[in-house]
C-alpha positions as semicolon CSV with decimal commas, in nm:
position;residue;x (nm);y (nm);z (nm)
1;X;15,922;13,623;5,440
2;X;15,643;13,576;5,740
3;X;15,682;13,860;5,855
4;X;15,719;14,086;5,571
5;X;15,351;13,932;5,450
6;X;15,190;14,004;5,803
7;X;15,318;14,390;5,758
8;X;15,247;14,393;5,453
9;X;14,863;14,245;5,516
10;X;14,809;14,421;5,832
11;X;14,863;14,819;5,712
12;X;14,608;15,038;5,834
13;X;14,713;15,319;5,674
14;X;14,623;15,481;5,333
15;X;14,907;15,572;5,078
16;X;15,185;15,761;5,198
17;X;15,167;16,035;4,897
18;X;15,534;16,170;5,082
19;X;15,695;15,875;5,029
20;X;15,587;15,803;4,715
21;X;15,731;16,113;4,531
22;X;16,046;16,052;4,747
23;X;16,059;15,716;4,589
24;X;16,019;15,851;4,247
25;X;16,320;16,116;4,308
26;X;16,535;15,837;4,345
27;X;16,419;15,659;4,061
28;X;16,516;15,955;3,862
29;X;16,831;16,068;4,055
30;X;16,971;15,775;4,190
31;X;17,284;15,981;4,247
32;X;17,137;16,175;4,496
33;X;17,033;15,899;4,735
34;X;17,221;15,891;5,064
35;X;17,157;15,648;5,354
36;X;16,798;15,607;5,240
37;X;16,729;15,975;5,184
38;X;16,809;16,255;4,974
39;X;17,099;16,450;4,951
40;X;16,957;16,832;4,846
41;X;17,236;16,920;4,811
42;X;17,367;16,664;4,567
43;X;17,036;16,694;4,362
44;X;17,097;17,141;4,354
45;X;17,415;16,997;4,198
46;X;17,292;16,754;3,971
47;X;16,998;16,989;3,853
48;X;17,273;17,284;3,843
49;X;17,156;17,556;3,546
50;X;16,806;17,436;3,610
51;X;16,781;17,561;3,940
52;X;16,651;17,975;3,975
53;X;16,897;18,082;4,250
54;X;16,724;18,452;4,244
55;X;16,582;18,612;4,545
56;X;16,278;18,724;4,428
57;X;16,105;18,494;4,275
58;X;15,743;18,478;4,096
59;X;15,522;18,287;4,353
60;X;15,162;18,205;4,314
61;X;15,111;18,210;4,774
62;X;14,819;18,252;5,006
63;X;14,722;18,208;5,362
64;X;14,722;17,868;5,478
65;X;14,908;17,731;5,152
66;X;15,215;17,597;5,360
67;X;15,001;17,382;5,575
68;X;14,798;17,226;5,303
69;X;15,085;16,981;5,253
70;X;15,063;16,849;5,594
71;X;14,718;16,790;5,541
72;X;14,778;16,635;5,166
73;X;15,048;16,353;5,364
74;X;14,857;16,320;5,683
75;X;14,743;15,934;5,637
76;X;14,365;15,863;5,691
77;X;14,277;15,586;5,958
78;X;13,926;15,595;5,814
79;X;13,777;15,295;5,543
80;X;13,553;15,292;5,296
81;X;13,270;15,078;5,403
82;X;13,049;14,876;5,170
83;X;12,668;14,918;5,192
84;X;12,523;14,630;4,959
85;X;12,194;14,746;4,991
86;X;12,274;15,077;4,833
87;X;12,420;14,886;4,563
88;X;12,103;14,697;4,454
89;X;12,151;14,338;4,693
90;X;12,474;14,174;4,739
91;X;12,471;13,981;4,395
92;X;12,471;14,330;4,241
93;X;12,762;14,436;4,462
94;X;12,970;14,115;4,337
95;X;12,946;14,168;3,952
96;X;12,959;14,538;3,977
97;X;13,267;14,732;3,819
98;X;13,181;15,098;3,912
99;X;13,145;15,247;4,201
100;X;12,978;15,571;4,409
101;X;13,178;15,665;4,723
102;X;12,984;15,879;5,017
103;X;13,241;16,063;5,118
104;X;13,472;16,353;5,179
105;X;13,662;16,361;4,874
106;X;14,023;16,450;5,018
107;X;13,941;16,120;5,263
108;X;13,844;15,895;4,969
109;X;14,087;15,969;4,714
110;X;14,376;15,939;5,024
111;X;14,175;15,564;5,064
112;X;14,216;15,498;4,654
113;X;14,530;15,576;4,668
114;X;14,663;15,281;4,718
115;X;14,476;15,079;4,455
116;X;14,451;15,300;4,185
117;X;14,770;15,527;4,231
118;X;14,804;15,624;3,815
119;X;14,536;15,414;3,712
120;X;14,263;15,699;3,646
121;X;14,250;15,778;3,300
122;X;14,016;16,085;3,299
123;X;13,902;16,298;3,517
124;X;13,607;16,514;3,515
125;X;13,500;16,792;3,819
126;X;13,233;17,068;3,872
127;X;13,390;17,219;4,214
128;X;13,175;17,483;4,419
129;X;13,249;17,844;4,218
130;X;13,306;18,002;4,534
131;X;12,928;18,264;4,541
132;X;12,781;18,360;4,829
133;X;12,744;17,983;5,031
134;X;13,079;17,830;5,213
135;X;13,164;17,499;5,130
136;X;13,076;17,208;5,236
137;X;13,415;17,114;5,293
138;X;13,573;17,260;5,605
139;X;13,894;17,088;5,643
140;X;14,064;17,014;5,937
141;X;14,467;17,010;5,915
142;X;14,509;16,819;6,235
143;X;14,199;16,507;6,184
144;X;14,037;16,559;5,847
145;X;13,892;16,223;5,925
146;X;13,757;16,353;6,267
147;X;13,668;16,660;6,112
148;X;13,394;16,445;5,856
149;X;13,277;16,283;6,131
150;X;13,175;16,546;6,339
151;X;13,043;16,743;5,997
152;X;12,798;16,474;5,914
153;X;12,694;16,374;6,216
154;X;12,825;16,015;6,244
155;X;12,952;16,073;6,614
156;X;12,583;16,107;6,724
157;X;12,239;15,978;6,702
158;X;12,116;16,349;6,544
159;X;12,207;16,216;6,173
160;X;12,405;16,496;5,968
161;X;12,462;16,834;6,061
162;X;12,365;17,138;5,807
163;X;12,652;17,176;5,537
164;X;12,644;17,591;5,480
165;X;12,732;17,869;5,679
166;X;12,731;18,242;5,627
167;X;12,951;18,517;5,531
168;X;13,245;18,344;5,448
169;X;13,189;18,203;5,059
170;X;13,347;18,504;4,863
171;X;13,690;18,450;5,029
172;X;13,932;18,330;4,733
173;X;14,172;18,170;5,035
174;X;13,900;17,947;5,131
175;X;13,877;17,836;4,794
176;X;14,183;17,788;4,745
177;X;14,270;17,563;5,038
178;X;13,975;17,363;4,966
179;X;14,082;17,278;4,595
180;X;14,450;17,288;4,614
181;X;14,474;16,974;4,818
182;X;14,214;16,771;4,619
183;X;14,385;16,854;4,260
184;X;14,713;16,706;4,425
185;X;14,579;16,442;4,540
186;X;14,397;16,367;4,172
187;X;14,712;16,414;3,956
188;X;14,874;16,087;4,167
189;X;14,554;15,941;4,043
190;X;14,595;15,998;3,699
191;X;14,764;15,750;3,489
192;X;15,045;15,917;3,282
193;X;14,889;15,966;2,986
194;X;14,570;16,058;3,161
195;X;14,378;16,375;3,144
196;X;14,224;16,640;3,360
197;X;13,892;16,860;3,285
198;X;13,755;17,129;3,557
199;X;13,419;17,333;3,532
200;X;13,434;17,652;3,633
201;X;13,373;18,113;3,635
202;X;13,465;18,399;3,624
203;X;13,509;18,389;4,030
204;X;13,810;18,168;4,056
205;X;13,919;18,066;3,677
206;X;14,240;18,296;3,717
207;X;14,302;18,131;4,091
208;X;14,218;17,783;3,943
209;X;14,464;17,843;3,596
210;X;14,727;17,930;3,912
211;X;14,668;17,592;4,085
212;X;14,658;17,351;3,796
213;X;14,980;17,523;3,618
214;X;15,145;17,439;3,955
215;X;15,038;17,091;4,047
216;X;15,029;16,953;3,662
217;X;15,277;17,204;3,507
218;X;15,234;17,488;3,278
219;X;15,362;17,289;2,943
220;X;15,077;17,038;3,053
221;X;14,809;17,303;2,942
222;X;14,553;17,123;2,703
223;X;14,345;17,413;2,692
224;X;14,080;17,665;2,833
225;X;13,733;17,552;2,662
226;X;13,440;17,843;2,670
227;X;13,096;17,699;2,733
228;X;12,717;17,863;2,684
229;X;12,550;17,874;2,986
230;X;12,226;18,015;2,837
231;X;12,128;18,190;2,527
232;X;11,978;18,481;2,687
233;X;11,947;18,723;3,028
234;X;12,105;18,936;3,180
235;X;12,313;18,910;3,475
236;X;12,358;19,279;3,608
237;X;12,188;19,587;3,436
238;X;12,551;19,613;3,256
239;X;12,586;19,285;3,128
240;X;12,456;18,964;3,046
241;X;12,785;18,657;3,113
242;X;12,622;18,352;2,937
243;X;12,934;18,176;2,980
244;X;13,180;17,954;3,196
245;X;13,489;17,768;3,138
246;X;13,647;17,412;3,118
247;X;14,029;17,394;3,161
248;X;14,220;17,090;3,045
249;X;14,521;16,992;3,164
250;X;14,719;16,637;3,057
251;X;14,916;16,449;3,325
252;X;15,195;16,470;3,135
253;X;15,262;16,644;2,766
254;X;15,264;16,360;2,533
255;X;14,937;16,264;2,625
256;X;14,661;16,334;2,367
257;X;14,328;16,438;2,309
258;X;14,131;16,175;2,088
259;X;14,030;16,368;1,731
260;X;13,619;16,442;1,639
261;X;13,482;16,195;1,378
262;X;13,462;16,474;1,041
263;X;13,113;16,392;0,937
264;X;12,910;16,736;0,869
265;X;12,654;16,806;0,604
266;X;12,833;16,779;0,292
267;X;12,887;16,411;0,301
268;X;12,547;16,290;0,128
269;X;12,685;16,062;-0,176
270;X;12,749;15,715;-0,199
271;X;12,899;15,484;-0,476
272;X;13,026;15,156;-0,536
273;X;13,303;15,195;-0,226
274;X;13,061;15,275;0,055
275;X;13,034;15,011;0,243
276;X;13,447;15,058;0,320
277;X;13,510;15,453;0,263
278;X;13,179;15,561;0,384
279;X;12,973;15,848;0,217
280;X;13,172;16,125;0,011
281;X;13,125;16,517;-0,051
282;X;13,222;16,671;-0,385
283;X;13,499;16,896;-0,242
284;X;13,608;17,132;-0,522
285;X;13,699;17,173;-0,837
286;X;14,022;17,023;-0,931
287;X;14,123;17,350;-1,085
288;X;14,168;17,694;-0,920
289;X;14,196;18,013;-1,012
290;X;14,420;18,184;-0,749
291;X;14,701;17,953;-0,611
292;X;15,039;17,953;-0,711
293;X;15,138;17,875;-1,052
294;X;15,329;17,611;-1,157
295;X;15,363;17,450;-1,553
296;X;15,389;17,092;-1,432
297;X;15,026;17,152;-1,306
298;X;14,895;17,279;-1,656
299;X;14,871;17,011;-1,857
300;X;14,549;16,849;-2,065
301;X;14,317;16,606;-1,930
302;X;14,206;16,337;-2,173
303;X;13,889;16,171;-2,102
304;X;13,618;15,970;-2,286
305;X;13,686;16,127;-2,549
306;X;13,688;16,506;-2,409
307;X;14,000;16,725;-2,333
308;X;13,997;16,918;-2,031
309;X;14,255;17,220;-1,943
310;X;14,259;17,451;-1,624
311;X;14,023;17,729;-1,622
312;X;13,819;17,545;-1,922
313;X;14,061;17,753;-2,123
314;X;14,133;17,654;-2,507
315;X;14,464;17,498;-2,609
316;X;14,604;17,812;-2,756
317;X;14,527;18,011;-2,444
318;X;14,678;17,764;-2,207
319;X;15,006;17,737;-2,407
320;X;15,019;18,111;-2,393
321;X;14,952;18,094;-2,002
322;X;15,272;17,844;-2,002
323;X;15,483;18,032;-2,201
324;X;15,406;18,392;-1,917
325;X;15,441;18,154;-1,659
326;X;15,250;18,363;-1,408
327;X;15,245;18,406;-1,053
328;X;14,891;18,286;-0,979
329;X;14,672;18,192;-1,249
330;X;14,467;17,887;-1,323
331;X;14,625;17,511;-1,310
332;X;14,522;17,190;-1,137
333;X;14,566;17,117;-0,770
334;X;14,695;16,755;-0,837
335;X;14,967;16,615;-1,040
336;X;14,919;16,406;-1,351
337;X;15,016;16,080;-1,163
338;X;14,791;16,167;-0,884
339;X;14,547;16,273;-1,078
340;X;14,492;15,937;-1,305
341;X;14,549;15,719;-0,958
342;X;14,246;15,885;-0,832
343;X;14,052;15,880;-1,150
344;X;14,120;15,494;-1,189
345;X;14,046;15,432;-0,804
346;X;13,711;15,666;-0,711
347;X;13,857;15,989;-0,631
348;X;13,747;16,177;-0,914
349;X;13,403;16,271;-1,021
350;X;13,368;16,465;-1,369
351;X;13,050;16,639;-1,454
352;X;12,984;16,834;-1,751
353;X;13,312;17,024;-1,824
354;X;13,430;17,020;-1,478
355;X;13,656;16,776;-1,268
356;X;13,587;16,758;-0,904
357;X;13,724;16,549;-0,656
358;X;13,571;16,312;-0,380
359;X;13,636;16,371;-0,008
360;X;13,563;15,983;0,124
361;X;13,463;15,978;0,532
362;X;13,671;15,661;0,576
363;X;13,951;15,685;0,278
364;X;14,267;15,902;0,199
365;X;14,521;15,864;-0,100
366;X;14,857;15,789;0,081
367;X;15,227;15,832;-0,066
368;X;15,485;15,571;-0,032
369;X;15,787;15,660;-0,210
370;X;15,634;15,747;-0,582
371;X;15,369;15,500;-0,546
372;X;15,029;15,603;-0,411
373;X;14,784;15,402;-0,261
374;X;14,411;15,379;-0,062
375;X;14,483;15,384;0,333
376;X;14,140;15,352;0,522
377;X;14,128;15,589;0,803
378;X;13,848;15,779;0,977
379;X;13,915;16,119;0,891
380;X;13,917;16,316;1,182
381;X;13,895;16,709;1,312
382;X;14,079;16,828;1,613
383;X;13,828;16,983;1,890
384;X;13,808;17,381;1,924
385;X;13,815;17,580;2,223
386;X;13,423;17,704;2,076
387;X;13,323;17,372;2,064
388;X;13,115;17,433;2,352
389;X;12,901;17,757;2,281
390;X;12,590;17,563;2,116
391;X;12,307;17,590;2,267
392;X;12,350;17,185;2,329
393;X;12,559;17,199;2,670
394;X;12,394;17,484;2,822
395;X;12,245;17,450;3,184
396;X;11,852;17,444;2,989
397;X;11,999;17,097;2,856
398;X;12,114;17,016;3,180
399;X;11,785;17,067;3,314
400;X;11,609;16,870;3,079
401;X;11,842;16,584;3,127
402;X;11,663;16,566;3,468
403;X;11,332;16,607;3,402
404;X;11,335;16,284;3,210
405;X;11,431;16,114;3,517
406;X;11,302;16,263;3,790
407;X;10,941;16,411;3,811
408;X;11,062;16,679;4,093
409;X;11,356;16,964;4,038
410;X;11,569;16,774;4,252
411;X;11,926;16,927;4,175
412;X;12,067;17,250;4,055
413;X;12,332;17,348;3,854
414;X;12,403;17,013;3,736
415;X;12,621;17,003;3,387
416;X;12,426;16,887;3,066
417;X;12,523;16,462;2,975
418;X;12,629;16,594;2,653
419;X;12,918;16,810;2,769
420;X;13,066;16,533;2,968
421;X;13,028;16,285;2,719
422;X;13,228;16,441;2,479
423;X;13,496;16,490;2,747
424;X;13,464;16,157;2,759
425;X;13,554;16,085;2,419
426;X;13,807;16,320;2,407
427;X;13,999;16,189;2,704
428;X;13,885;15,772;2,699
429;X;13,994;15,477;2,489
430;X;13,645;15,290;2,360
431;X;13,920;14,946;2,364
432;X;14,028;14,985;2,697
433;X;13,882;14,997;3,046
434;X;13,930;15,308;3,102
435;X;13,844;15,484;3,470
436;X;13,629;15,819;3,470
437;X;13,660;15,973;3,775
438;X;13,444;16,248;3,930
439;X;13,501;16,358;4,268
440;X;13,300;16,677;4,292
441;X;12,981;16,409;4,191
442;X;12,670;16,613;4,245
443;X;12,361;16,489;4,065
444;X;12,591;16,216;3,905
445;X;12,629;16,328;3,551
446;X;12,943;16,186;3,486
447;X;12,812;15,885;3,538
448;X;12,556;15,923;3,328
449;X;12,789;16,047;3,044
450;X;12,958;15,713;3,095
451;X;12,737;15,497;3,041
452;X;12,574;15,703;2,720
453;X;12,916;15,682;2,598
454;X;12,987;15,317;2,637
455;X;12,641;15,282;2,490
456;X;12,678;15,503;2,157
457;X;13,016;15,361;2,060
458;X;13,033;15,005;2,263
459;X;13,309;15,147;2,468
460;X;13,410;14,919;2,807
461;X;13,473;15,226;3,056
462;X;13,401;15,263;3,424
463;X;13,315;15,523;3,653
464;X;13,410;15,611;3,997
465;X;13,212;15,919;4,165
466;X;13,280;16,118;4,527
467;X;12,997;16,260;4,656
468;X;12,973;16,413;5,082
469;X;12,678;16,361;5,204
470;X;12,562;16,720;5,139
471;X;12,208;16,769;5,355
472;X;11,960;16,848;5,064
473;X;11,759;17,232;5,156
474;X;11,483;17,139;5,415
475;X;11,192;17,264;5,254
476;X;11,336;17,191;4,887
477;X;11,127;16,921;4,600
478;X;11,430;16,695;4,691
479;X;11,355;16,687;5,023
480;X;11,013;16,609;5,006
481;X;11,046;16,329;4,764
482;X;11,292;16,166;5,016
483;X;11,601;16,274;4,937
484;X;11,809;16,344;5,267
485;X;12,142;16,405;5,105
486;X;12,312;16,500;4,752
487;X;12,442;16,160;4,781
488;X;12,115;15,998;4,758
489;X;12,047;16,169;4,468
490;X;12,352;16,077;4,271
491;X;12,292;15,729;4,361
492;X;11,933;15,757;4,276
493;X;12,043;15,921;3,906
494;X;12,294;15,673;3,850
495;X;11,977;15,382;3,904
496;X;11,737;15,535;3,646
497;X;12,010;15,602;3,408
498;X;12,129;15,289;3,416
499;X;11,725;15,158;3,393
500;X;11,649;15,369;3,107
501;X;11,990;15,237;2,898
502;X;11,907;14,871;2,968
503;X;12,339;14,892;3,117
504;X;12,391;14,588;3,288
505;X;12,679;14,711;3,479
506;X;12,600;14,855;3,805
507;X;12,801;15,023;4,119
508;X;12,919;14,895;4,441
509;X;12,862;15,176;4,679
510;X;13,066;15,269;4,956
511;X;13,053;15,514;5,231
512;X;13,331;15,688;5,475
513;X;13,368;15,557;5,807
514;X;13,653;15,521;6,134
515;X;13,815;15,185;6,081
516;X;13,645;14,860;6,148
517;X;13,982;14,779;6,374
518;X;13,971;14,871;6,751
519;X;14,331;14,892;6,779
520;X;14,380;15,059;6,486
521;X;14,123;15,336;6,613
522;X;14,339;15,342;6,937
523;X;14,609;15,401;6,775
524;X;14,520;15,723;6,638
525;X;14,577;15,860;7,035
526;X;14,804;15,631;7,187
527;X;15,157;15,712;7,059
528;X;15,313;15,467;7,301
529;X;15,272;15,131;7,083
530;X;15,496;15,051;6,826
531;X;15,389;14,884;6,517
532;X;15,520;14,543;6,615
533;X;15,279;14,561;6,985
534;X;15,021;14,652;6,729
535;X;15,054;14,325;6,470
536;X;15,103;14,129;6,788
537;X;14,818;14,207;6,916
538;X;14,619;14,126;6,631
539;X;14,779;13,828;6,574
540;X;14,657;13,718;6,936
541;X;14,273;13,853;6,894
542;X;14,233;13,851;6,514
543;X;13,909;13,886;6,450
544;X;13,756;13,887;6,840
545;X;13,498;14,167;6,984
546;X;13,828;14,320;7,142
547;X;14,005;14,379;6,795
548;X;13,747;14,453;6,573
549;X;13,456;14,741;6,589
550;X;13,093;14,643;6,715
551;X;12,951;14,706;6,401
552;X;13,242;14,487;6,173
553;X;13,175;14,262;5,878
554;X;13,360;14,042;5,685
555;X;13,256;14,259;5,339
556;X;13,366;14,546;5,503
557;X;13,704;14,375;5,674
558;X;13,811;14,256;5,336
559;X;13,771;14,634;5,126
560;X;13,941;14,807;5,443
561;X;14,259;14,536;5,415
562;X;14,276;14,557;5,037
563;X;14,206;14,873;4,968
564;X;14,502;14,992;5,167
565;X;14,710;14,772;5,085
């Protein structure tokens, strides 16, 4: 009715993560719902042998855990305001479909919520690795949103405060409060068959294993990749770690990885099938020498005239081999069906006195019943935990990938394009729309990957990145070629990249700030309204100086209202 579309139009609020997994209880245990809420009781009973009624239990606990969740449900009253100029002129902020958010992540992601609640299908993030700087993320349980403000400056005319501070970087608790409430907030982001890949060390990989097994579930492991960092130096006089991690976790377990293309070295040859099974490689022999035995694979070959027997053996010795039947000894790998199907359709190549067969990049032999046939399929190879040691996605590649855009070193420790773009592939449909999301942005390399990606294999997927507006070193290259924050830099990136490619698709780009609604900012300290003052209120000044903030626009009205709602 009316009134249910006013409410409904007029929420100021961001997703309500609580009520959200309360909802999905009672989609699963409708039993246990009681007057609205749930019954714990009912649900210990419904759950019975499932539940571990021991004491002492194993717990994964720190300081300040127990509060995080007040901070994870604690709505933000803030909004994501457009800045069309960022975004290359308002013509290029219409037809964009990607996006580049300045912001505290915890603040965004609380402001996605609402519109893209299990609609991310990938995620990619390169969180601090907790050495000897703090983060630039001290959260605030009671106002995050206040706490931003104040952070970067935006209560003030000084512009943004300095993001480190001493002495307090090496403590794993710190860490851990930072990152436990972002990785929540990300798996409601994930669609269910979405997937999850984090960059990180030595420092924190055991604390981070910890998190993620707890948020996404230990059966939801994907995997723990090992990457080169560089090929040589040493880190300490006792040892040189060239090395970090990537751990991959699915949202749920039937999600999958996508498979590698197999195409290595060996597939040179072409013949009358290319153009539909692709090149070929003369696998092996179609005899062997030391697998098990068996009679029905002994028999002769004939062909053009020429008689071919395992081994190259004469007749007599073969029916000798048959009659000692031996454990191991030479006979073909394919049956005498198989094999004349595969002579009489390409699969077989004979040279000299030897039969080989033909390993086709787009074509297997399938088996329906006893009838073979000629499926085309990509053959594929599933990706290794050692995928990642070439020399290819170490930090000297991610260097490089910079240098060709910028003429100054502005950005360290950025991750090489070609490491996220095969996470990318891995984790993306190329037929879909897919969302990549980075929240941990930096220099905007996953942004970058995108686009390569979508490029290489004509692939349709967007990107959404989360960068705070990190002040870049005073006396640093960046900063003296005009880059104020991190964030200007990842926008900057994401320009040239998208320059270089000829990609037509751009970014709308957004940045954290209070509400454009008076009374909604009000709100935040008076507790005496109730929500129906509030929308009556705004029904009587919609849109007057009274009810909306000096610095309001349309652009910016419109986002707020439909992004939380």
């Amino acid at each position: 009715n009316e009134n249910e579309q006013e409410n409904k139009m007029l929420n100021d609020e961001s997703f309500d993560i609580r009520k959200a997994k309360i909802e999905e209880l009672k989609r699963l245990f409708p039993e246990v719902v009681t007057e609205g809420g749930i019954d714990f009781e009912a649900l210990k009973a419904t759950l019975d042998g499932d539940i571990d009624a021991a004491k002492e239990k194993y717990r994964f606990t720190w300081n300040g855990k127990s509060e995080l969740f007040s901070l994870i449900n604690r709505k933000t009253k803030g909004a994501l305001k457009p800045d069309t100029k960022k975004s290359g002129g308002e013509k290029a902020f219409e037809s964009a479909e990607n996006i580049i958010i300045e912001a505290d992540n915890l603040e965004a992601m609380k402001l996605l919520m609402s519109a893209y609640h299990r609609k991310v299908k990938m995620i990619y993030i390169d969180p601090p690795y907790n050495k000897q700087k703090d983060f630039v993320y001290p959260d605030n349980w009671s106002d995050p949103l206040e706490s931003y403000l104040m952070q970067t400056g935006q209560k003030d005319e000084f512009g943004l405060t300095a993001s480190y501070q001493d002495k307090t970087g090496r403590l794993h608790t710190n860490w851990l409060n930072m990152i436990y409430p972002r990785l929540y907030l990300a798996r409601n982001l994930l669609r269910d068959d979405g997937v999850i890949f984090v960059s990180i060390d030595d420092d924190e990989v055991h604390n981070l294993r910890k998190v993620m097994d707890e948020i996404f579930g230990e059966e939801n492991f994907v995997g723990q990749f090992t990457r080169v960092t560089k090929k040589a130096g040493k880190s300490s006089n006792e040892l040189a770690i060239n090395h970090d991690y990537v751990l991959a976790y699915n949202k749920n377990n039937s999600a999958e990885l996508n498979a590698f293309i197999h195409d290595d070295e060996g597939f040179k040859y072409s013949d009358e099938f290319v153009e539909e099974r692709g090149l070929y490689k003369l696998n092996q022999t179609l005899d062997y020498g030391s697998i098990q035995y068996s009679i029905s694979l002994d028999y002769e070959i004939e062909f053009d005239g020429f008689v071919f027997r395992p081994g190259n053996v004469s007749k007599d010795e073969m029916i000798e081999r048959q009659r000692r039947n031996p454990k191991s000894d030479f006979c073909w790998r394919w049956s005498k069906e198989l094999f004349y199907f595969g002579l009489k359709n390409g699969f077989v190549f004979i040279k000299g006195s030897r039969i080989y067969t033909k390993t086709y990049q787009n074509a297997v032999i399938s088996k329906n019943g006893n009838s073979y046939g000629v499926e085309i399929k990509k053959r594929t190879k599933s990706v290794s935990t050692l995928d990642f040691v070439e020399n290819k996605f170490s930090n000297d590649n991610s260097k490089k990938d910079l240098s060709k855009l910028f003429d100054e070193n502005v950005f360290d420790y950025s991750k090489p394009v070609e490491l996220i773009k095969v996470f990318t592939y891995l984790g993306t449909d190329i037929d879909k729309q897919d969302i990549v999301l980075d929240f941990f942005a930096g220099s905007g390399t996953t942004a970058h990957a995108v686009m390569a990606q979508n490029i290489e294999d004509g692939g349709n997927r967007k990107y959404i990145l989360v960068q705070i507006p990190e002040y870049t070193p005073e006396n640093s290259e960046a900063r003296k070629a005009g880059y104020e924050t991190i964030a200007d830099i990842t926008a900057e990136r994401v320009r040239r990249v998208a320059k270089k490619l000829n990609y037509k698709n751009g970014f709308r780009y957004f940045r954290l700030d209070r509400s454009h609604f008076r009374v909604f900012e009000q709100m935040i300290h008076e507790k005496g309204k109730s929500k129906e003052e509030v929308l009556k209120l705004l029904r009587m000044s919609m849109f007057h100086d009274n009810t909306l903030m000096a610095n309001w626009t349309p652009i910016g009205v419109a986002f707020e209202i439909g992004l939380k709602n």
